[in-house]
Every structure is written in structure tokens, then in C-alpha cells.
GUKENU-845854 format. One record per residue (C-alpha): chain; y, z, x; residue in three letters; residue number from 1. Coordinates in steps of 0.25 Angstrom, whole numbers. Layout:
<pts>
- ch|y|z|x|aa|i
- A|Y|Z|X|ALA|NUM
...
</pts>
This chain:
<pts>
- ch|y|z|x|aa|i
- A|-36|75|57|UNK|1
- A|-44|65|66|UNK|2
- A|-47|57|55|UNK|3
- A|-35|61|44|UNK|4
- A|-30|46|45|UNK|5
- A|-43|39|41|UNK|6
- A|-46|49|31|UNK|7
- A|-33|46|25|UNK|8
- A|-35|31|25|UNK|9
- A|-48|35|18|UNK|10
- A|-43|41|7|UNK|11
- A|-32|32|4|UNK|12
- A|-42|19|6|UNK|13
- A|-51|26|-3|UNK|14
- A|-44|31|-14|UNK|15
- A|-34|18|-14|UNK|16
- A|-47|11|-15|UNK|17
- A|-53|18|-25|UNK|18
- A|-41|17|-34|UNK|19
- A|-40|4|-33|UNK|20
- A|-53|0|-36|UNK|21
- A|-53|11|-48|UNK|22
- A|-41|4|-54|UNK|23
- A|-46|-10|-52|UNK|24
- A|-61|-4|-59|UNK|25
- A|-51|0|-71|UNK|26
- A|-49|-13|-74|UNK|27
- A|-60|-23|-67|UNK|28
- A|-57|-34|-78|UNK|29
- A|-42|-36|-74|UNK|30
- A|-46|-34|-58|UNK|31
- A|-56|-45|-61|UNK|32
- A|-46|-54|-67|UNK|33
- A|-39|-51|-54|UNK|34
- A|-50|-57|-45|UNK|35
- A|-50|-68|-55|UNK|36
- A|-35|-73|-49|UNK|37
- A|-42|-70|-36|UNK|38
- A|-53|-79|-39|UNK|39
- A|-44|-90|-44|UNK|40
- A|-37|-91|-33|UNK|41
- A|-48|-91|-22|UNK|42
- A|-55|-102|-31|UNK|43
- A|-67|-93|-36|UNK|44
- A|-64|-92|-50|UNK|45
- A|-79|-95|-53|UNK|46
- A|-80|-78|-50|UNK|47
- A|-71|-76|-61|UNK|48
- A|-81|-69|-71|UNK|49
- A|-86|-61|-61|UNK|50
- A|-72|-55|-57|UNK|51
- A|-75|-43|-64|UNK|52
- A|-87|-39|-57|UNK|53
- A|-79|-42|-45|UNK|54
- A|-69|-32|-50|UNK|55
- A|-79|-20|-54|UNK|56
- A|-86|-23|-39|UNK|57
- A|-73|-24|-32|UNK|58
- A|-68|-11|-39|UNK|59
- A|-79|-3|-37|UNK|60
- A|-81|-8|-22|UNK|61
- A|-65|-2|-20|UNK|62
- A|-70|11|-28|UNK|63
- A|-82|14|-19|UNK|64
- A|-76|10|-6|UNK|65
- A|-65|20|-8|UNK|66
- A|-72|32|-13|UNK|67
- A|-82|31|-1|UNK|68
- A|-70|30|8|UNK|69
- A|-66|42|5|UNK|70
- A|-80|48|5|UNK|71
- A|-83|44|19|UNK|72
- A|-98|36|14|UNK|73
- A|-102|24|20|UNK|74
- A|-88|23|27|UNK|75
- A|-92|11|38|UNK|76
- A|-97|3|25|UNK|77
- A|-84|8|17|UNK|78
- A|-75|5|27|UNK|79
- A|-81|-9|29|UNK|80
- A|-81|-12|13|UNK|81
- A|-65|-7|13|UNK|82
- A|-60|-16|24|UNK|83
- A|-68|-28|16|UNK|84
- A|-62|-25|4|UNK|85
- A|-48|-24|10|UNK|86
- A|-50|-35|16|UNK|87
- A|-53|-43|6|UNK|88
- A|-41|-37|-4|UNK|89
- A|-32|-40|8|UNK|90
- A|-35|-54|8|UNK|91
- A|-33|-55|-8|UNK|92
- A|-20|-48|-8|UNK|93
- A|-15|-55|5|UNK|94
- A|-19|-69|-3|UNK|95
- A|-13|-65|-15|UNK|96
- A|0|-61|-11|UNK|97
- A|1|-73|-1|UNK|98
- A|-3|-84|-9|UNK|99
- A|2|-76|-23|UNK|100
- A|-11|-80|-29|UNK|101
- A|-13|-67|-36|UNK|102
- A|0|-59|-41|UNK|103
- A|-9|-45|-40|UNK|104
- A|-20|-43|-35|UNK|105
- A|-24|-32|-43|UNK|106
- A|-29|-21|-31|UNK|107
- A|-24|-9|-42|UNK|108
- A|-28|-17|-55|UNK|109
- A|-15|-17|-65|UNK|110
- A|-13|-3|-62|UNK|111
- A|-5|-7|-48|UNK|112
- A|0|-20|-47|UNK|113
- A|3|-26|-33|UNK|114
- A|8|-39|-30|UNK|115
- A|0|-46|-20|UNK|116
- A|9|-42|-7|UNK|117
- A|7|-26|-11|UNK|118
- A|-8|-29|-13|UNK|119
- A|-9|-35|1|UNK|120
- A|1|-24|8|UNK|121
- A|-7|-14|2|UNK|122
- A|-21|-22|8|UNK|123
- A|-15|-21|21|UNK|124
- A|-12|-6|20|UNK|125
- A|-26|-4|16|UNK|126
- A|-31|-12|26|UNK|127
- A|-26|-4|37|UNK|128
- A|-32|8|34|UNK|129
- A|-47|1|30|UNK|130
- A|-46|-4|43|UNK|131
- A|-42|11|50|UNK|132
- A|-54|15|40|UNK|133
- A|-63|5|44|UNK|134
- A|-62|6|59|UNK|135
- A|-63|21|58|UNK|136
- A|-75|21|48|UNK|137
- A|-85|26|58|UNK|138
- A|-77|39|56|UNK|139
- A|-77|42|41|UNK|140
- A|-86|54|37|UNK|141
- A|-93|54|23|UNK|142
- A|-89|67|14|UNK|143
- A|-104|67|11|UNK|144
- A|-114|68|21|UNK|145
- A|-126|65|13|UNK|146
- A|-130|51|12|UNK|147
- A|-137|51|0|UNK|148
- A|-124|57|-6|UNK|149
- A|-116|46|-2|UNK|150
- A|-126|37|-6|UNK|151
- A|-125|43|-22|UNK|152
- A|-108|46|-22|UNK|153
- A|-108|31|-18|UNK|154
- A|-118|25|-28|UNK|155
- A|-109|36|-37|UNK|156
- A|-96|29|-34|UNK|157
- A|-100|15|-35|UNK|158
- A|-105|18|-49|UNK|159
- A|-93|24|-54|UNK|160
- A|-84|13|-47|UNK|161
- A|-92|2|-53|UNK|162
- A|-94|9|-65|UNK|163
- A|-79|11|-67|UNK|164
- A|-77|-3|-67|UNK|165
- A|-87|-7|-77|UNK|166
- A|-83|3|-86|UNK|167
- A|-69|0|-87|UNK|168
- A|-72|-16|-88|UNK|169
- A|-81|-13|-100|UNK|170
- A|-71|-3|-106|UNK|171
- A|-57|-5|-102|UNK|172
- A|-50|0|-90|UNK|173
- A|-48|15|-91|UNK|174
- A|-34|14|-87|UNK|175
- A|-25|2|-94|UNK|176
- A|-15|-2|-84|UNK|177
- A|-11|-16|-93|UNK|178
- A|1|-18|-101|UNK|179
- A|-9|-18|-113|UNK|180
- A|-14|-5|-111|UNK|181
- A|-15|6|-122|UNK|182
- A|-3|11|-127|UNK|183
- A|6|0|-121|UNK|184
- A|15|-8|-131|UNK|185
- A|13|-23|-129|UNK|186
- A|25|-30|-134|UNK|187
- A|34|-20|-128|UNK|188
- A|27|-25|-113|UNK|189
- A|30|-38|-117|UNK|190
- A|45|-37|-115|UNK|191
- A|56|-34|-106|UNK|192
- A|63|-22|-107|UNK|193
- A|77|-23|-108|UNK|194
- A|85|-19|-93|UNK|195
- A|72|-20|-84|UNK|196
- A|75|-27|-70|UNK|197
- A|71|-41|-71|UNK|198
- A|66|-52|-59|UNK|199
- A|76|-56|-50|UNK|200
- A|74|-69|-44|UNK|201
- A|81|-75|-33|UNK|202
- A|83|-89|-34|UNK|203
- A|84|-98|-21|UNK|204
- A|92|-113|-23|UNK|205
- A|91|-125|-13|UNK|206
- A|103|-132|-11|UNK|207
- A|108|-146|-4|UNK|208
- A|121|-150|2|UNK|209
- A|123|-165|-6|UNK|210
- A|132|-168|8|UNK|211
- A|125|-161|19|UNK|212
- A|112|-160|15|UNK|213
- A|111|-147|18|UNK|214
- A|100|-137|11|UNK|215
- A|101|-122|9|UNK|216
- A|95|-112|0|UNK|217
- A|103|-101|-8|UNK|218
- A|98|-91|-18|UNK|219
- A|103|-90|-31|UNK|220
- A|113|-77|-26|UNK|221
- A|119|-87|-13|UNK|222
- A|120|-98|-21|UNK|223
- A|132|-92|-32|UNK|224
- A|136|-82|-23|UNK|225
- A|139|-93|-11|UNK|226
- A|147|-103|-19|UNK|227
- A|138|-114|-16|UNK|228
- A|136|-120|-31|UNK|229
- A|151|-123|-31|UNK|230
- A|148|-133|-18|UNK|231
- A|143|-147|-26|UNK|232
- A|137|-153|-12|UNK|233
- A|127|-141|-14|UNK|234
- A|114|-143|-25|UNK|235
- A|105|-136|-27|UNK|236
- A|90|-143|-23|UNK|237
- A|78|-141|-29|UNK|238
- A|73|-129|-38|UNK|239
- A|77|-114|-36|UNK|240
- A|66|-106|-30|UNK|241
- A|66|-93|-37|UNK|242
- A|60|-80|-30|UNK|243
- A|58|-67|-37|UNK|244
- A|66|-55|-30|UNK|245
- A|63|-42|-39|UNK|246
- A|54|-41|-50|UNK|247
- A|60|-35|-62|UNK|248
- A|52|-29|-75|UNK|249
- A|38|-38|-80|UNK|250
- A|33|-34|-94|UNK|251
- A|21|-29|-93|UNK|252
- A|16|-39|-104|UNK|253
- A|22|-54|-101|UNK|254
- A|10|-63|-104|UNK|255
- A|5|-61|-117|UNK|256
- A|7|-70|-128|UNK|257
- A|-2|-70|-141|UNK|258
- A|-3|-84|-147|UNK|259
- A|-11|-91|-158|UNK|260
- A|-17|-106|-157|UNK|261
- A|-3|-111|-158|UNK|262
- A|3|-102|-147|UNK|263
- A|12|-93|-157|UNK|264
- A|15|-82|-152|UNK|265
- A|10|-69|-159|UNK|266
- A|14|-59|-150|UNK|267
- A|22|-51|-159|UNK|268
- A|14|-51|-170|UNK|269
- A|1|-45|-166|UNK|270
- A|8|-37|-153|UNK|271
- A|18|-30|-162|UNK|272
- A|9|-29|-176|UNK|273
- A|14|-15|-181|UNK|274
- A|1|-12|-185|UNK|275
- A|-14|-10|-178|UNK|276
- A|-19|-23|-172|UNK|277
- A|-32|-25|-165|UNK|278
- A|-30|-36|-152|UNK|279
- A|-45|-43|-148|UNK|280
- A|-44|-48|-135|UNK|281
- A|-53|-58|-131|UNK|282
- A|-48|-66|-118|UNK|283
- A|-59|-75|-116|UNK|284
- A|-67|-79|-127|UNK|285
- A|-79|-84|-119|UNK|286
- A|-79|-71|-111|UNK|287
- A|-78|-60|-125|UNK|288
- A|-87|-50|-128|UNK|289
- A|-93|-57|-141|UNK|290
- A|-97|-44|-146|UNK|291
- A|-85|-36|-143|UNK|292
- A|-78|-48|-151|UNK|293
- A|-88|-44|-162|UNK|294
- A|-85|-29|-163|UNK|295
- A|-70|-32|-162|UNK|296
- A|-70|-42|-173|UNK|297
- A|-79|-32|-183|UNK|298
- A|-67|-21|-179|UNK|299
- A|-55|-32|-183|UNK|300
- A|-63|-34|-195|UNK|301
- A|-63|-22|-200|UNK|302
- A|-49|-19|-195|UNK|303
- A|-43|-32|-203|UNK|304
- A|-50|-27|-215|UNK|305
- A|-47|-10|-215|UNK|306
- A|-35|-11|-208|UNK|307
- A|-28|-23|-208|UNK|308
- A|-28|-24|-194|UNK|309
- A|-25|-36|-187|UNK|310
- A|-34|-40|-176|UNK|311
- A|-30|-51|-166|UNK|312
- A|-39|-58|-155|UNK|313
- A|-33|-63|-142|UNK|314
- A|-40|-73|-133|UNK|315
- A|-36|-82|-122|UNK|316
- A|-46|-93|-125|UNK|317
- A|-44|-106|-131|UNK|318
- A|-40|-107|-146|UNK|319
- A|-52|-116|-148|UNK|320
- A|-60|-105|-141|UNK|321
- A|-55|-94|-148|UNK|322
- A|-58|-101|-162|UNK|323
- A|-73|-103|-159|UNK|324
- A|-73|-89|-155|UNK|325
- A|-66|-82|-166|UNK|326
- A|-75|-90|-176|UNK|327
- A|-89|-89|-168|UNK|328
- A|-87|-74|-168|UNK|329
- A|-79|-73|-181|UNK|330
- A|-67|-66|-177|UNK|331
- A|-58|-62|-187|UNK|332
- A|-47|-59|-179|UNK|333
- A|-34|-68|-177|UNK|334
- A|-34|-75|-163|UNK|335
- A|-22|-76|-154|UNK|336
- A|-20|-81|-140|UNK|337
- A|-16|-75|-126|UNK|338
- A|-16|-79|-112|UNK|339
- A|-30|-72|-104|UNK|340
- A|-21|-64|-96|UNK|341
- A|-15|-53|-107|UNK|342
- A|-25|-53|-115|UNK|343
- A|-33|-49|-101|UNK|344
- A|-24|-36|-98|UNK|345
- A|-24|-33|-115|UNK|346
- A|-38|-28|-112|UNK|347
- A|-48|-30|-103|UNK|348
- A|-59|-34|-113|UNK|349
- A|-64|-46|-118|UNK|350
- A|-63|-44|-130|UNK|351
- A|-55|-31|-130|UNK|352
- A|-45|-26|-141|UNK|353
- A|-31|-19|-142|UNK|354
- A|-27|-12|-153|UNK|355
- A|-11|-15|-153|UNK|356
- A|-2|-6|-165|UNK|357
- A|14|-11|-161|UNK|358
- A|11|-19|-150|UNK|359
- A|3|-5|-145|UNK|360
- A|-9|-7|-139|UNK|361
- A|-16|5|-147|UNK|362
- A|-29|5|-139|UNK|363
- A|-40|-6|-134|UNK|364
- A|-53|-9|-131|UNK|365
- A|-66|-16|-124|UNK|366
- A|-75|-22|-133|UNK|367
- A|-84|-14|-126|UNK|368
- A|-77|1|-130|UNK|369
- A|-72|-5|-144|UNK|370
- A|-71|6|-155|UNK|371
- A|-78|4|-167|UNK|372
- A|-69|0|-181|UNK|373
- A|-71|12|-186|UNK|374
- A|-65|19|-173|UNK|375
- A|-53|10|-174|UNK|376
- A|-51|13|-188|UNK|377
- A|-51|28|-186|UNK|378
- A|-43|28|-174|UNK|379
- A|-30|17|-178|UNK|380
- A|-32|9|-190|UNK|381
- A|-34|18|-201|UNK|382
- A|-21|26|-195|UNK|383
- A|-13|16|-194|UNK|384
</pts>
């Protein structure tokens, strides 16, 4: 009973660390793009290709720290490393939600969202028991004795955590928690359901007496419900702030909009095509797997030419650049349009590829673990 407090701290420092850095390892690709906004906003984008190696590190740091926690090995060096870390993540959420920088700061991946303010008070809460943790470090026992066992669980739990991470940024995460996951209908996550609660803003008006020169403010609900629009020595100065009260429903997909050169929009046509369609995207064209692009490019050959399948190639990059690429690595596909952002939650590949039937996403893939023509043939197209 003497120690029953610490070692509850333990467990819950431990296994909320571990979690946290497994989610984040499910996904290092979108926890990179994360640290991107972070290194924006401190004026260090030139780390911004390495931001994925930061993620795997980062994630795997979070994993082993925790697991060794609750095992009780190297506890002075663990407790040290843990107060670093939630230091430093204190300081990131703190600045986030001060300064409103960066509107999530990612901690669970897309799995939990926080806003910055529940990111930060859940830093502080972690704080306070590292710091119980560190200052009673000397007095964590290791569950295995032998040295030489701790030495090989540790090397064991390093390679799993990191390993995790590199697997899952080669193949896909294991677990899709993005609107555009398997199974999701697209278009219908690009509208509003009818009857969801929406936002409520309160609107705040600045108004002058014309004869005293008198000022007040008045919120949209005191300005009709006081009578004082009826007054004429009373106007309304400047423009009305507006501030959010209650946050009503968000469709899960609000910024997507497929485009050609001349900025039509072809949303409806290839996200609602009744029939098999194969969706290539390729976010940044100078950044694409060229050999990926080539194996996909085979497949949507053959689809065209067997199946009839449409196969469409989204990118970010310019027009101009798109051309040169399409006709350097002679694509055969039709080439659209999309802001970097969805087509970076579609699928965290570049180039990776959906395969939509009614707006359905039916599967997708890394060009890493894409299947062969044949396998796709056998599997969808020649049922469809």
C-alpha cells in the first residue's frame, strides 16, 4: 500500500503514453503533416521533409518510454525522458491554444481530436503526476531483475515501436480513422443532414449616441430585445464582431472539390460514377513514387481496355506541371484537380489509389502493397 499511488500513476502514465504514441505510429504521415504546421509557425519550415522521420522518432520515443514505465527498467533515465517530453508538449499545446496557431495539435492522431485548450489541460494533468513520478523515481523496482534481460526487452520494444511506425508509413495505417476510409460513402459526407444542430454565433454591435456621444456595446439578443433600434440618436459604429457560442454538426468532408484546368467542377461525376472507378492520387508531383505511377498506369490500362473502367488522377500541382508529368511518364489516365489537404486524408500515399463504386470507397492502396491487374480483375471488375 506504501507505494499503491505511484504505481497507479505508473500505469496510467504508461499505458496513456503508449497509446498515444501507437495511434500517432498508425498514421506517421498525417502526425508529420502535423509538425509541418508546427514548423511553420516557429519559422523552421526548412525541416519540413524530415517531419516524418520526426514522427516515427517522436512515436517510438512515446511507445518505449511508457512500456518501460510500467516495467520499472531504467526508471531514473525514464522518468527524466518523460518529464522532457511533457514538457516540451506542454509548451506546444500551451502555444497553440494561446496564440491559436494550430486548431489541433494532433496528441491522439485523427482518432481523438482535441482542440488546443483540452490538449493543454490534459499536459497539465499529465504533468502533475510525471513530476510525482519523477521526484519518486528512486523508488520504482524493475519487474525483471536480470540486466541482461532488460537490456534485450528494451532493444525488443524499440524495434517493434519503431518498426510499427515504418510499416504503417510504407503500407497504410492499419486503422483508417479519416472520412475516406474503406467502406465510407463520400458524397454523402459532403452534405448536411437535414435537422442536425447548427453553429450559434452571438453577435456583439457597437453603438453611438449622435447627441451625447455616448458608446455601449449590445449583443444581438439586447439590441431587439431593449428597444434601442427604434431610438434614431442611436447607430450602430463600425462592424459587428461575431463570436461562436456552440458548435453545431461539421460534415466530415467540407473541402474537397475536383476540378479541371478551367476550374469546373467534376465532383458529381466521378464521385457518384454508378460503376467501378480507379482514383490515383498523387499530391505532389515532384515528391511521387515514379515507379508506383508506372504500375498504376499499366493497371488503368488494362482496366480501360477489359473493363471499361474509368481511371481518374488527382494532383495538387500546377496545371503546367501536371502536363509535363502526364506526358513524360505517359499517363493515360484523365487529370483533375484538388486542393493538397483532401487529397492528403484520401490516402496517405503518393501515389496511392481508391477504388470508389457509388461514391463508395470499395478499397485502396499504397503503391507499395498495390495488387496486381489480375488480382483486381478477379476480385471487382469482372463482377461488376
Amino acid at each position: 500500500m506504501k507505494h499503491a499511488l505511484l504505481h497507479l500513476l505508473r500505469a496510467i502514465v504508461g499505458l496513456l503514453f503508449i497509446f498515444s504514441g501507437l495511434i500517432k505510429a498508425n498514421d506517421p504521415l498525417g502526425f508529420g503533416y502535423k509538425l509541418q504546421e508546427y514548423f511553420e509557425v516557429f519559422h523552421i519550415a526548412f525541416l519540413n521533409d524530415f517531419a516524418t522521420v520526426f514522427a516515427i522518432i517522436l512515436c517510438t520515443i512515446e511507445i518505449v518510454l511508457g512500456a518501460l514505465l510500467l516495467l520499472g527498467i531504467r526508471s531514473r533515465n525514464v522518468a527524466s525522458g518523460l518529464l522532457l517530453t511533457i514538457i516540451f508538449f506542454t509548451f506546444l499545446t500551451f502555444y497553440s491554444a494561446f496564440f491559436e496557431v494550430v486548431t489541433s495539435c494532433g496528441c491522439f492522431g485523427d482518432a481523438i481530436p482535441l482542440t488546443p485548450w483540452q490538449s493543454f489541460s490534459k499536459d497539465i494533468v499529465l504533468l502533475i503526476m510525471i513530476l510525482y513520478i519523477y521526484k519518486k523515481r528512486n523508488e520504482i523496482m524493475p519487474l525483471i531483475s536480470s540486466e541482461r534481460a532488460q537490456n534485450w526487452i528494451l532493444g525488443f520494444i524499440v524495434l517493434i515501436s519503431l518498426g510499427f511506425g515504418l510499416y504503417t508509413y510504407n503500407f497504410l495505417p492499419v486503422l483508417d480513422f479519416l472520412p475516406y476510409k474503406v467502406g465510407n460513402n463520400i458524397p454523402s459526407l459532403m452534405i448536411m443532414p437535414p435537422g442536425v444542430p447548427q453553429d450559434v454565433y452571438q453577435i456583439t454591435y457597437t453603438l453611438k449616441n449622435k447627441s451625447t456621444g455616448e458608446t455601449k456595446s449590445l449583443t444581438d439578443k439586447e439590441y431587439l430585445s431593449s428597444g434601442i433600434w427604434k431610438d434614431k440618436n442611436w447607430e450602430i459604429t463600425g462592424d459587428p464582431e461575431s463570436k461562436l457560442i456552440s458548435k453545431g454538426f461539421e460534415v466530415k468532408i467540407k473541402d474537397l472539390k475536383i476540378t479541371d484546368t478551367q476550374g469546373t467542377d467534376y465532383n458529381a461525376e466521378i464521385l457518384e460514377n454508378p460503376y467501378y472507378n480507379l482514383v490515383i492520387v498523387a499530391y505532389d508531383l515532384s515528391k511521387t513514387d515514379l515507379t508506383g505511377i508506372g504500375n498504376l498506369n499499366a493497371i488503368a490500362i488494362n482496366a480501360a481496355e477489359n473493363f471499361n473502367i474509368r481511371t481518374v488522377f488527382l494532383t495538387s500541382s500546377s496545371a503546367q506541371d501536371a502536363e509535363a508529368f502526364s506526358k513524360k511518364n505517359k499517363l493515360v489516365m484523365e487529370i483533375f484537380y484538388a486542393d493538397a489537404i483532401p487529397l492528403k486524408s484520401m490516402v496517405r500515399a503518393n501515389p496511392g489509389v481508391l477504388l470508389l463504386k457509388n461514391g463508395t470507397v470499395v478499397n485502396k492502396w499504397h503503391f507499395r502493397n498495390l495488387p496486381s491487374y489480375d488480382e483486381l480483375s478477379a476480385k471487382y471488375f469482372s463482377v461488376n
